[in-house]
BALOBA-1460 file (C-alpha; in Angstrom, 3 decimals):
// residues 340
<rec num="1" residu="x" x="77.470" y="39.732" z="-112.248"/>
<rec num="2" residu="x" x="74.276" y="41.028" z="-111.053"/>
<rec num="3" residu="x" x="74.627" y="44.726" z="-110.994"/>
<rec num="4" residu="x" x="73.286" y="47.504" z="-113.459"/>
<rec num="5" residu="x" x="76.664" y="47.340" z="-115.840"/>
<rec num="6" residu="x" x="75.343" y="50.923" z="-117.419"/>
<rec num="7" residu="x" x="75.876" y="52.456" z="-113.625"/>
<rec num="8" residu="x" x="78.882" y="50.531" z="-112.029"/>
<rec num="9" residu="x" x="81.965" y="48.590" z="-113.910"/>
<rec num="10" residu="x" x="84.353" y="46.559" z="-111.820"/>
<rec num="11" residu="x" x="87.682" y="45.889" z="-112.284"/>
<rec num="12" residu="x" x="88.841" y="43.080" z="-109.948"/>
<rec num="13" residu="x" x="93.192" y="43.621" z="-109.375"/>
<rec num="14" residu="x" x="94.430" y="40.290" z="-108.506"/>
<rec num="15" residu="x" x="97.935" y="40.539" z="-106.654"/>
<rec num="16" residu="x" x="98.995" y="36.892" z="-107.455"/>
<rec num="17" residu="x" x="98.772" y="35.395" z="-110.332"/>
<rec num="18" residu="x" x="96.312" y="33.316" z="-109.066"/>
<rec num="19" residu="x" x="92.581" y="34.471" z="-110.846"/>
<rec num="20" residu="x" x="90.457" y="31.443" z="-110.311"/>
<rec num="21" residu="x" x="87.176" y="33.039" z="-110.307"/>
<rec num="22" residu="x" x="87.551" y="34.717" z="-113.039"/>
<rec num="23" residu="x" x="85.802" y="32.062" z="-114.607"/>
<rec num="24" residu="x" x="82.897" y="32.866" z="-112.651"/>
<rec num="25" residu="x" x="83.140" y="36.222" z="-113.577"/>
<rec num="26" residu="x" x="80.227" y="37.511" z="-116.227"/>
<rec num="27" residu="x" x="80.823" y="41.422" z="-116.446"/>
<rec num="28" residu="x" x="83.438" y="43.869" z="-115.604"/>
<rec num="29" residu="x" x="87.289" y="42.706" z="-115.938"/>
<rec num="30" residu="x" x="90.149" y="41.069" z="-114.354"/>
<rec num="31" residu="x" x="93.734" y="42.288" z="-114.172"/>
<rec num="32" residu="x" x="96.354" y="40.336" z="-112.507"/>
<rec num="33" residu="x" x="100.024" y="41.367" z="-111.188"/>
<rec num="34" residu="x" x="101.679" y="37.968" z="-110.766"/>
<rec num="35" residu="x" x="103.745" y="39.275" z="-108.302"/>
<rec num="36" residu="x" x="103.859" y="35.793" z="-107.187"/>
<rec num="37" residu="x" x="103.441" y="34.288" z="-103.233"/>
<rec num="38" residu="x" x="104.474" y="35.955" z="-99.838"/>
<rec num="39" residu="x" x="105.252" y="39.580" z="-98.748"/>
<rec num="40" residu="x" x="106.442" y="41.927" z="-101.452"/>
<rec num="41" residu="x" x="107.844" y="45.698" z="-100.456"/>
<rec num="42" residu="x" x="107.362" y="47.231" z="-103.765"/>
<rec num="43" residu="x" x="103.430" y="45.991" z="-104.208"/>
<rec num="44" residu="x" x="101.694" y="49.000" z="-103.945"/>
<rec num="45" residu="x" x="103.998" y="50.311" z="-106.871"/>
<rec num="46" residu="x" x="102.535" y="47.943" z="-108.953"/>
<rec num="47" residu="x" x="99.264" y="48.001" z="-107.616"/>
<rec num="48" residu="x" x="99.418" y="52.408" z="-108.312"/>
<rec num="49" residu="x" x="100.663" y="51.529" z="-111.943"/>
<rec num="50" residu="x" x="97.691" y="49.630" z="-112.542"/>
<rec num="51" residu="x" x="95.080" y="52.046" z="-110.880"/>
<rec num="52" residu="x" x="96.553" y="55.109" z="-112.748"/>
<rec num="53" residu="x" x="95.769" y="52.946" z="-116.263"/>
<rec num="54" residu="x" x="92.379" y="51.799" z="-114.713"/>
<rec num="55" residu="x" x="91.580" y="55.193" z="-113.415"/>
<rec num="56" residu="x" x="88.923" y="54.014" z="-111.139"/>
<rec num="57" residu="x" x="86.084" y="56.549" z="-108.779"/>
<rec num="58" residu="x" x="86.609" y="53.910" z="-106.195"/>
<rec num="59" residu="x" x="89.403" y="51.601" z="-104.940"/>
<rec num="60" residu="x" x="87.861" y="48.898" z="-103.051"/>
<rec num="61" residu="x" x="90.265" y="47.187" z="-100.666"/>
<rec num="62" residu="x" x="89.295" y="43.338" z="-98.890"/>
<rec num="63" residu="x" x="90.783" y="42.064" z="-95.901"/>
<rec num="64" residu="x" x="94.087" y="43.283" z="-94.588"/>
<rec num="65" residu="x" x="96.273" y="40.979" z="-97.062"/>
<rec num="66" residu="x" x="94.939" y="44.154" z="-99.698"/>
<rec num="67" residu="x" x="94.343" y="46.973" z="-97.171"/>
<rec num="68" residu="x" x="97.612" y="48.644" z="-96.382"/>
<rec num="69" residu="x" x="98.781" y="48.042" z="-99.991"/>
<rec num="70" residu="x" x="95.850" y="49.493" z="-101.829"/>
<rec num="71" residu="x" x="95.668" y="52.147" z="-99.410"/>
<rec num="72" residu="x" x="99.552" y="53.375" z="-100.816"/>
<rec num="73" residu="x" x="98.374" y="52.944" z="-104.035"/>
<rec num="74" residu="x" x="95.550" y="54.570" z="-104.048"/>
<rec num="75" residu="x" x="97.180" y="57.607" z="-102.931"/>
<rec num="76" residu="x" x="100.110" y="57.464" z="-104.914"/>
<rec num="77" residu="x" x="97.785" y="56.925" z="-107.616"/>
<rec num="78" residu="x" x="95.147" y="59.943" z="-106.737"/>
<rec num="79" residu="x" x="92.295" y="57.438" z="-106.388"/>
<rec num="80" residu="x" x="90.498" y="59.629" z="-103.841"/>
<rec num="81" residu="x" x="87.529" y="57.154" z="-102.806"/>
<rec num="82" residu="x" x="88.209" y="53.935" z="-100.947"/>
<rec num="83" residu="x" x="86.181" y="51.542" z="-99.409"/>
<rec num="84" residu="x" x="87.503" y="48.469" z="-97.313"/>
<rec num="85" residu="x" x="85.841" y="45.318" z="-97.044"/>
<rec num="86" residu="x" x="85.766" y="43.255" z="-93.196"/>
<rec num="87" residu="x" x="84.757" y="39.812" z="-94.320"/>
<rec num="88" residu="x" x="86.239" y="37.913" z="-91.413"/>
<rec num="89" residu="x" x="89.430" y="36.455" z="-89.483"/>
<rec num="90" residu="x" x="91.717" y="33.435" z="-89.593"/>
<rec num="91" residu="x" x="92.656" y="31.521" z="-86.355"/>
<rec num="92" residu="x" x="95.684" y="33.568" z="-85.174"/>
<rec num="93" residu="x" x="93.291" y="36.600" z="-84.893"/>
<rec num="94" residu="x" x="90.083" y="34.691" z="-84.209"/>
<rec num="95" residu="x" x="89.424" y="36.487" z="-81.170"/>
<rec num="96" residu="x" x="90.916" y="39.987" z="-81.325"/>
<rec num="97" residu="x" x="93.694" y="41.825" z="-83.673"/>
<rec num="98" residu="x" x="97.347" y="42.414" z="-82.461"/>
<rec num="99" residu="x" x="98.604" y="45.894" z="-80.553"/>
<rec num="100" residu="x" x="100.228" y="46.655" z="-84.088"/>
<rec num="101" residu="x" x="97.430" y="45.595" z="-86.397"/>
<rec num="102" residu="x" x="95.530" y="47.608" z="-84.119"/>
<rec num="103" residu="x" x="97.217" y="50.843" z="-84.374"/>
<rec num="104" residu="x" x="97.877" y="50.532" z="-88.521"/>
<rec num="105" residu="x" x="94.125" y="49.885" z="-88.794"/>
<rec num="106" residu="x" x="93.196" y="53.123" z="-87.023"/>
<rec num="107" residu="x" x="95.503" y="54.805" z="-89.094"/>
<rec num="108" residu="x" x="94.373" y="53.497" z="-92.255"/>
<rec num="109" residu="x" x="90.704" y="54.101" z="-91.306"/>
<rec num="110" residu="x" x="91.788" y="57.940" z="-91.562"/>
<rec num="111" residu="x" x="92.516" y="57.214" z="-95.148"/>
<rec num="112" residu="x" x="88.862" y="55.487" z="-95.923"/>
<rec num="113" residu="x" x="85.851" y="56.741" z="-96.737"/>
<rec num="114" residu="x" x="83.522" y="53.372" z="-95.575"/>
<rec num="115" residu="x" x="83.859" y="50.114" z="-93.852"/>
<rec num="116" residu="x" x="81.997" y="47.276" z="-95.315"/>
<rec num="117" residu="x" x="81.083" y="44.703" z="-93.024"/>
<rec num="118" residu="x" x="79.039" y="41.205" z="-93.238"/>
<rec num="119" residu="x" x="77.111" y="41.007" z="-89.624"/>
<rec num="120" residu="x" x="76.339" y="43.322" z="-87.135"/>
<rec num="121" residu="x" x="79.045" y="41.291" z="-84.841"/>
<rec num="122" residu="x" x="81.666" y="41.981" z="-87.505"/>
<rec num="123" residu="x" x="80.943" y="45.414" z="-87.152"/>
<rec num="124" residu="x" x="81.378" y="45.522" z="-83.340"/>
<rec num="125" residu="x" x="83.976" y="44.040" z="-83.732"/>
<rec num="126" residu="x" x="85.606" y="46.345" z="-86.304"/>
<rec num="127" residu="x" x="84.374" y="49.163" z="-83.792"/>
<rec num="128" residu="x" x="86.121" y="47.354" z="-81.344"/>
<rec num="129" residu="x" x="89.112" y="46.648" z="-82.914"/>
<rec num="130" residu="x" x="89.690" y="49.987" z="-84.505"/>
<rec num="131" residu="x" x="87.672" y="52.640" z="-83.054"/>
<rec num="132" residu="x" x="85.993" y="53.444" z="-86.626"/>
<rec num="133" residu="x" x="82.942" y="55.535" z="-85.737"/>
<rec num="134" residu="x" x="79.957" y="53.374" z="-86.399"/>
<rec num="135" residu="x" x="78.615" y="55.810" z="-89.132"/>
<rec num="136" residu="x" x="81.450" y="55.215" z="-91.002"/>
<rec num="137" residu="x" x="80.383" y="51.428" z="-90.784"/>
<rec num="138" residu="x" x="77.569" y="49.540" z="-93.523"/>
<rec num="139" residu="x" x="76.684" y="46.447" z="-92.803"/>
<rec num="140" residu="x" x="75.907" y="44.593" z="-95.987"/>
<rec num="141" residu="x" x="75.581" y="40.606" z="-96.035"/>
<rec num="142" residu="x" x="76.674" y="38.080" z="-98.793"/>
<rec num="143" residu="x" x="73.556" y="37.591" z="-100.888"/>
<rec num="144" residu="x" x="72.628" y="34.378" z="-101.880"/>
<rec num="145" residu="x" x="71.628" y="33.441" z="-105.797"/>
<rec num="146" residu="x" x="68.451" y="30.834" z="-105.144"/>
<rec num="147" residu="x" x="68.036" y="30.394" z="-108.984"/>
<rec num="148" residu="x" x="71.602" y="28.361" z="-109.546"/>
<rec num="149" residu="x" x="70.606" y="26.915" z="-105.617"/>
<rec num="150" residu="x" x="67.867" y="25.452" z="-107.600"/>
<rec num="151" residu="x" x="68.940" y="23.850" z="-109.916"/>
<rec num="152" residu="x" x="71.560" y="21.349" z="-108.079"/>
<rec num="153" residu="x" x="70.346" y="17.695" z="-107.338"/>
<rec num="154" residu="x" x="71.375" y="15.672" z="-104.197"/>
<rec num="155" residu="x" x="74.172" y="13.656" z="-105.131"/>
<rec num="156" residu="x" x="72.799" y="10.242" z="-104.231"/>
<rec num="157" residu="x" x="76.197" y="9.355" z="-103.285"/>
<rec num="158" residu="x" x="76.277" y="11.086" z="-99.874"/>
<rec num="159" residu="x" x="73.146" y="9.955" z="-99.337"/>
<rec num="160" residu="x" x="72.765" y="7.544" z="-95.692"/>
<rec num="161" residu="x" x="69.762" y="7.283" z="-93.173"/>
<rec num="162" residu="x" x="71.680" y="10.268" z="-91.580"/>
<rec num="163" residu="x" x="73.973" y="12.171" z="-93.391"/>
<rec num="164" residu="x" x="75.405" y="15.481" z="-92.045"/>
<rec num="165" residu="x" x="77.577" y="17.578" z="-93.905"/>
<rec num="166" residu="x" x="80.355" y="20.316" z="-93.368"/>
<rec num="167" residu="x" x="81.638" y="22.514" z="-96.295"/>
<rec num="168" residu="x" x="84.897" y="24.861" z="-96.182"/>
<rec num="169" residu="x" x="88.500" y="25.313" z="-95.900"/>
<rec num="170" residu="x" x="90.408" y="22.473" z="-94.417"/>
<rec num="171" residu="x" x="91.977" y="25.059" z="-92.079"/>
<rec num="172" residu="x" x="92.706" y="25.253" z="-88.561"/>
<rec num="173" residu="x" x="90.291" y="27.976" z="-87.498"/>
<rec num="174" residu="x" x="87.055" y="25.404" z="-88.760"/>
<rec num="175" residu="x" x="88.052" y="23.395" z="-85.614"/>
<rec num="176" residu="x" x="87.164" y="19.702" z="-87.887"/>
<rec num="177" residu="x" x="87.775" y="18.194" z="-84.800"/>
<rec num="178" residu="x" x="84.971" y="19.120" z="-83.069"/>
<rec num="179" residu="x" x="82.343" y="17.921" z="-85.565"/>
<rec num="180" residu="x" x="84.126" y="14.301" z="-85.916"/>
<rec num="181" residu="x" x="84.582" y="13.849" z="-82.307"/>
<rec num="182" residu="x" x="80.965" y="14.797" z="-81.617"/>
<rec num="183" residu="x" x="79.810" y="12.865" z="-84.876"/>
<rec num="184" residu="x" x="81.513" y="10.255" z="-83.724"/>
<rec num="185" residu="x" x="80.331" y="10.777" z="-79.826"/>
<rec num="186" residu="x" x="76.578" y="10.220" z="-80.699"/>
<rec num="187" residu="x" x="74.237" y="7.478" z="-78.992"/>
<rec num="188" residu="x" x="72.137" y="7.067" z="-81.696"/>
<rec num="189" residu="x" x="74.155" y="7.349" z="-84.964"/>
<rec num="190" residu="x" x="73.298" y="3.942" z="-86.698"/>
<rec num="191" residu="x" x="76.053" y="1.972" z="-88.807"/>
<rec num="192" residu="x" x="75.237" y="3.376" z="-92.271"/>
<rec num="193" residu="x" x="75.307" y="7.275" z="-90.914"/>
<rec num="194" residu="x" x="77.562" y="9.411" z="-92.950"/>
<rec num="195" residu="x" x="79.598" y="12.597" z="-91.972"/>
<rec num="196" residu="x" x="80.673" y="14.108" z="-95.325"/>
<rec num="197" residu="x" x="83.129" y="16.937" z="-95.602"/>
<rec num="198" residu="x" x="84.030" y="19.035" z="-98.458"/>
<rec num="199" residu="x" x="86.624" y="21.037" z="-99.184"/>
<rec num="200" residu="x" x="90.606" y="20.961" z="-99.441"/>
<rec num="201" residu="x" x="93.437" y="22.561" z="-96.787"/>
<rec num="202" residu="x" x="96.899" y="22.211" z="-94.667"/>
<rec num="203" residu="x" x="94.322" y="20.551" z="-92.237"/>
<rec num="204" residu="x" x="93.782" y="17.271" z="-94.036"/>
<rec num="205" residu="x" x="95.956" y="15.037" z="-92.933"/>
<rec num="206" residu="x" x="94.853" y="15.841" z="-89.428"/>
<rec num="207" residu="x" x="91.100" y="14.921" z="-90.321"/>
<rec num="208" residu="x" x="92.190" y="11.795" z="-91.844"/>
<rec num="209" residu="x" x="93.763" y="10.940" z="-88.374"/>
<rec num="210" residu="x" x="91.442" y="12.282" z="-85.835"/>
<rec num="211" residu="x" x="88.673" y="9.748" z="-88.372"/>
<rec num="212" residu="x" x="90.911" y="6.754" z="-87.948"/>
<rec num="213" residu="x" x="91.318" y="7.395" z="-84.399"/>
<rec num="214" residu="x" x="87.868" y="7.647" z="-83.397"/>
<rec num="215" residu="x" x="86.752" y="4.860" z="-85.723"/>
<rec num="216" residu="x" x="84.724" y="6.280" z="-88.143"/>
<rec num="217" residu="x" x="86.232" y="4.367" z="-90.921"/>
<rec num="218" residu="x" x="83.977" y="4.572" z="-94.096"/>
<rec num="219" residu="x" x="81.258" y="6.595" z="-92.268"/>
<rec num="220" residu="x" x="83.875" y="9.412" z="-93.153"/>
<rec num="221" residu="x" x="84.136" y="10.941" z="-96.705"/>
<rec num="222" residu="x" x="86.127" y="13.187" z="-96.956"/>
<rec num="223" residu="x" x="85.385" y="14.664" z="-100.644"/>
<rec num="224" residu="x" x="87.902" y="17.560" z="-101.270"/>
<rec num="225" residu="x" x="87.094" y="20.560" z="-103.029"/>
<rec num="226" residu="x" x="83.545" y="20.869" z="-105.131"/>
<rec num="227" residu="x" x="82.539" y="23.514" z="-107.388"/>
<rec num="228" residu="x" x="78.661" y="21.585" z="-106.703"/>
<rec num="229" residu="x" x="78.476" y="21.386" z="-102.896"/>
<rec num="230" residu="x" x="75.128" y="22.148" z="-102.764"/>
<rec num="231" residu="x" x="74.490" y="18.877" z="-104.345"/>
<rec num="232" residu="x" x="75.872" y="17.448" z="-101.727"/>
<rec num="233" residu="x" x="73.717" y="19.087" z="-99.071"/>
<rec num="234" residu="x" x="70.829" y="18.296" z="-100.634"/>
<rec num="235" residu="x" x="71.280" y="14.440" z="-100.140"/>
<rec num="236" residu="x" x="72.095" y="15.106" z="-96.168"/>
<rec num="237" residu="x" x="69.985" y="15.370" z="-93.309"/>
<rec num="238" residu="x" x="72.065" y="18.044" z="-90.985"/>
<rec num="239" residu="x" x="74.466" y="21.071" z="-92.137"/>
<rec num="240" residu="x" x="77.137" y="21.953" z="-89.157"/>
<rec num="241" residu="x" x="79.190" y="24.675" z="-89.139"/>
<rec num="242" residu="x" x="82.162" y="23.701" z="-85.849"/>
<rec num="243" residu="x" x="84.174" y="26.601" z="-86.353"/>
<rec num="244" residu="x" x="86.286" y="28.565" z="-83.434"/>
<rec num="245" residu="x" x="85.236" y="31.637" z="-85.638"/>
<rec num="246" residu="x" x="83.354" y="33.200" z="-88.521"/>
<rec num="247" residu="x" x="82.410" y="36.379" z="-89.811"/>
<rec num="248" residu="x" x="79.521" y="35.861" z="-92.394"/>
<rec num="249" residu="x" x="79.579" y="31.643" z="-93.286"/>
<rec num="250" residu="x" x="78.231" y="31.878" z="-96.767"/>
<rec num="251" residu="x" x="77.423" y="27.808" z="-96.927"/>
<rec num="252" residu="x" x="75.308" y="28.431" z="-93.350"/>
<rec num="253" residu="x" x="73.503" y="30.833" z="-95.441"/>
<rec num="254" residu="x" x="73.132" y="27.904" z="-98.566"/>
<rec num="255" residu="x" x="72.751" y="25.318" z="-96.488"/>
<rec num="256" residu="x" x="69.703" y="27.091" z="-95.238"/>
<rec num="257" residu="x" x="68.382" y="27.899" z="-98.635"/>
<rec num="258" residu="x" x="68.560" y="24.391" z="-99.322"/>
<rec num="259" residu="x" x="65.979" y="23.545" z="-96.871"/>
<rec num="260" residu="x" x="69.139" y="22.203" z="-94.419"/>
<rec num="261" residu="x" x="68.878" y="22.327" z="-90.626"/>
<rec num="262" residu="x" x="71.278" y="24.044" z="-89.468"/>
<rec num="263" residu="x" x="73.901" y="23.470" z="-85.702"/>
<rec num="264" residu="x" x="76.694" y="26.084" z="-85.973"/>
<rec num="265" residu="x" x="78.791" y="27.290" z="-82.811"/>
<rec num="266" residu="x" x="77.987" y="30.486" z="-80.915"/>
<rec num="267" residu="x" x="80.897" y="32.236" z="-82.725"/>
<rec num="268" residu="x" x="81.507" y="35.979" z="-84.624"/>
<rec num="269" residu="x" x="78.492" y="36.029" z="-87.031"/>
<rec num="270" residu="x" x="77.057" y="32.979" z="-86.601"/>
<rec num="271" residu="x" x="74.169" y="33.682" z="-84.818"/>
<rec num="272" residu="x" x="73.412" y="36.903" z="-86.648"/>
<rec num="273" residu="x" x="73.287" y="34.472" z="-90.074"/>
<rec num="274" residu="x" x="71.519" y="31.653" z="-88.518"/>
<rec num="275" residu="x" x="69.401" y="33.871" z="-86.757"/>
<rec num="276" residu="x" x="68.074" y="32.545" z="-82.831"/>
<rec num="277" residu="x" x="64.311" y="32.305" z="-83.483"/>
<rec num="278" residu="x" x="64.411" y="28.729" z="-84.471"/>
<rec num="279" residu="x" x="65.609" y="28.641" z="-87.785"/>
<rec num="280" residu="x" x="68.388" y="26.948" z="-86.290"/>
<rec num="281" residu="x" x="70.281" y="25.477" z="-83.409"/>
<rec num="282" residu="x" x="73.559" y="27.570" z="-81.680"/>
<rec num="283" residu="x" x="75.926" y="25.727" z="-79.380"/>
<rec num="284" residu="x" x="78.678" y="26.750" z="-76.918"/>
<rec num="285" residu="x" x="81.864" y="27.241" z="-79.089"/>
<rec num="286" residu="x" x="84.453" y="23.986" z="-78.749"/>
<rec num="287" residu="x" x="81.185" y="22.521" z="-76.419"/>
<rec num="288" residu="x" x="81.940" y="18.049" z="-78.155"/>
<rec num="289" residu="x" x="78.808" y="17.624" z="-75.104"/>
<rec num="290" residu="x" x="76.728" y="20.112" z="-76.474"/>
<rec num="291" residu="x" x="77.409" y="19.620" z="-80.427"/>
<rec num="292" residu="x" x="76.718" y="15.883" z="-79.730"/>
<rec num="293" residu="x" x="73.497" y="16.216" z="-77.700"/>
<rec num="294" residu="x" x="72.117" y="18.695" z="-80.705"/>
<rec num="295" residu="x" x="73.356" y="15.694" z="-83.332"/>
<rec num="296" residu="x" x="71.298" y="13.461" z="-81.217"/>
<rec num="297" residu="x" x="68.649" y="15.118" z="-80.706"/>
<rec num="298" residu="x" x="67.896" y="16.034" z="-84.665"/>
<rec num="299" residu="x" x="69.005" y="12.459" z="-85.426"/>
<rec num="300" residu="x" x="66.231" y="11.006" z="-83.445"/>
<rec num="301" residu="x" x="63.603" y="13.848" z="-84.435"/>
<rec num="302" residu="x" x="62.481" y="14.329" z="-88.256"/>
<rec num="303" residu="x" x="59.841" y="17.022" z="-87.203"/>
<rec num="304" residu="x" x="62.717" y="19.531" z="-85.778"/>
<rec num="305" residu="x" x="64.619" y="18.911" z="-89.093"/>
<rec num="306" residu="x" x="61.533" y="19.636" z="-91.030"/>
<rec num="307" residu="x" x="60.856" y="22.568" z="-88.886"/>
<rec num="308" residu="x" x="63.855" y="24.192" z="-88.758"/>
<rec num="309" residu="x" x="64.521" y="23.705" z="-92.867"/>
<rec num="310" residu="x" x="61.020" y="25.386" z="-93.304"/>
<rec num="311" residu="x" x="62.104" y="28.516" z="-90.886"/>
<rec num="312" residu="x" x="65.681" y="28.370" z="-92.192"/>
<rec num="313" residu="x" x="64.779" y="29.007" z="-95.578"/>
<rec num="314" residu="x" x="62.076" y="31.486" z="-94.631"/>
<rec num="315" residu="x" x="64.863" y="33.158" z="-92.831"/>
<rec num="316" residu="x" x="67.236" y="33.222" z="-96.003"/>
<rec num="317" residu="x" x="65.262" y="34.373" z="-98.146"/>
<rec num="318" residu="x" x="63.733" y="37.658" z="-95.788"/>
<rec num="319" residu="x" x="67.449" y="38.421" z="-95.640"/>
<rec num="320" residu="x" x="70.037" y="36.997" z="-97.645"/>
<rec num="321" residu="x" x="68.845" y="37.563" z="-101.467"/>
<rec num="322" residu="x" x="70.774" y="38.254" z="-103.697"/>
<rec num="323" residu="x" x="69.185" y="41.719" z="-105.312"/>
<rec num="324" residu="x" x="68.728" y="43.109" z="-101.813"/>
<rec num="325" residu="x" x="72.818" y="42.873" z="-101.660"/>
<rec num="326" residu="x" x="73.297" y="43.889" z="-105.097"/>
<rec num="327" residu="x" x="71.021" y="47.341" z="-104.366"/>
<rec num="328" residu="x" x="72.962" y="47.848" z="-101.185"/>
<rec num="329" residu="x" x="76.549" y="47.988" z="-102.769"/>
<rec num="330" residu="x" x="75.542" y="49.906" z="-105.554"/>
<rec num="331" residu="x" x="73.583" y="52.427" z="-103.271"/>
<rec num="332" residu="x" x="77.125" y="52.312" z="-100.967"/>
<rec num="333" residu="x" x="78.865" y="52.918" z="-104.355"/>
<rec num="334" residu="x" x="77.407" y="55.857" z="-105.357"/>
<rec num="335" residu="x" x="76.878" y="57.794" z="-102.131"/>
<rec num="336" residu="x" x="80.617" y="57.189" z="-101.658"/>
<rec num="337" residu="x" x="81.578" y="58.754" z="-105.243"/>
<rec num="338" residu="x" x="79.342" y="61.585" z="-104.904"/>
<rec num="339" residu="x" x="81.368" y="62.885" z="-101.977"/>
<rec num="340" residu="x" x="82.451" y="65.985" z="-102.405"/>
């Protein structure tokens, strides 16, 4: 959306026939296959049929659910420049990728001209994982847009004495029930505190039952999926991120632009995002002790929170704007294409 359309034109080829964002989509175009849900042998024929028609410089592949597919096609097609795109793990390969994975990965890597990833971590891991050279490896972070940050209110409805807030996937791999065990763990939560969670997933029932069980009754929303989230943010106190693993968490990165403190788990990229000169607070990963006693301890401390919003949004916007990512991919883009 933000790029210089007379340089660079995107195409974005959607294998389902899913195409939600397309919505968000201002420039370039969107081209689905509706080759419907699970595995399908004959994708990469249908991805090839829609490359040669396209005719693109560059195939740009993200995550492995498009990498060995667009790879094929790309060949079959004669789409000579590829790029693949690390952006981060679930929880069955949270903390390393299977013998096979391993060995189709290095393969594919022979077949790919760079390696995109989010955090330096990512890339160690990719390094680790694969044994890509580390030349062959940029390191480009999500960018964040601070002008539509802006302009969201709080939403006075999640608003409490103490409200903290969690936004993602209601999947497995967030570990939810860290954060409501330790929210619910804390000496000095008072009786109108609120822990607010957004988003939708397989995980919800779960939630709902892990909230009952520790007694959180209505200090628990539970709000499902929002296209505003930052509104929500902006009427709590605390942001935590509780997950077993993340690559680059984009709502760490929002949170902190929205003048949030920030307690996230010593996982993947986490501390490369939040940074560890106190712009925000990293805890042992799984740790219900040491997520509680950092709840506590900003619950009974307004100064830290104002501290650590001021240095967390300092900290954003040194290195997560939105032009500075823009430049980077279009710099990537064009060094790539003018390879002999």
């Amino acid at each position: 959306n933000h790029g210089n359309q007379d340089r660079i034109r995107h195409t974005v080829v959607s294998i389902r026939s899913r195409t939600g964002l397309k919505d968000r989509l201002k420039a370039g175009d969107v081209l689905s296959l509706n080759l419907g849900e699970g595995r399908h042998a004959s994708a990469f024929k249908s991805i090839a049929i829609a490359l040669e028609d396209i005719a693109p410089d560059i195939l740009h592949t993200r995550n492995w659910g498009t990498y060995p597919d667009g790879i094929l096609a790309a060949r079959k097609a004669g789409i000579r420049r590829r790029v693949h795109g690390f952006h981060g793990r679930d929880l069955a390969n949270a903390y390393g990728e299977s013998l096979k994975r391993r060995i189709m990965g290095k393969i594919l890597s022979y077949a790919t001209d760079r390696i995109i990833t989010l955090t330096p971590s990512m890339k160690k891991e990719y390094i680790r994982d694969y044994h890509v050279s580390s030349e062959r490896i940029d390191v480009i972070p999500n960018g964040i847009d601070l002008e539509r940050l802006d302009s969201f209110v709080a939403d006075e409805s999640c608003a409490s004495p103490f409200t903290v807030v969690c936004v993602g996937r209601l999947d497995a791999v967030k570990n939810w029930p860290l954060l409501i065990r330790s929210f619910a763990a804390m000496k000095t939560r008072g009786p109108d505190d609120l822990l607010v969670l957004v988003g939708e997933g397989s995980e919800r029932g779960r939630i709902e039952a892990l909230g009952r069980e520790a007694g959180l009754g209505d200090s628990l929303l539970m709000l499902g999926a929002r296209s505003d989230a930052p509104r929500v943010m902006k009427a709590a106190q605390v942001y935590v991120q509780p997950s077993f693993y993340e690559g680059m968490s984009n709502t760490i990165v929002e949170a902190m632009a929205c003048r949030l403190p920030v307690i996230a788990t010593d996982v993947g990229g986490n501390g490369d995002v939040a940074g560890r000169q106190g712009t925000a607070i990293l805890v042992e990963n799984n740790n219900v002790g040491a997520m509680t006693m950092a709840l506590d301890d900003l619950r009974s401390n307004k100064a830290a929170r104002a501290e650590l919003a001021q240095t967390g949004f300092a900290h954003v916007v040194e290195n997560f704007g939105l032009n500075k990512m823009v430049a980077s991919y279009e710099a990537m883009y064009e060094e790539v294409a003018a390879q002999a």
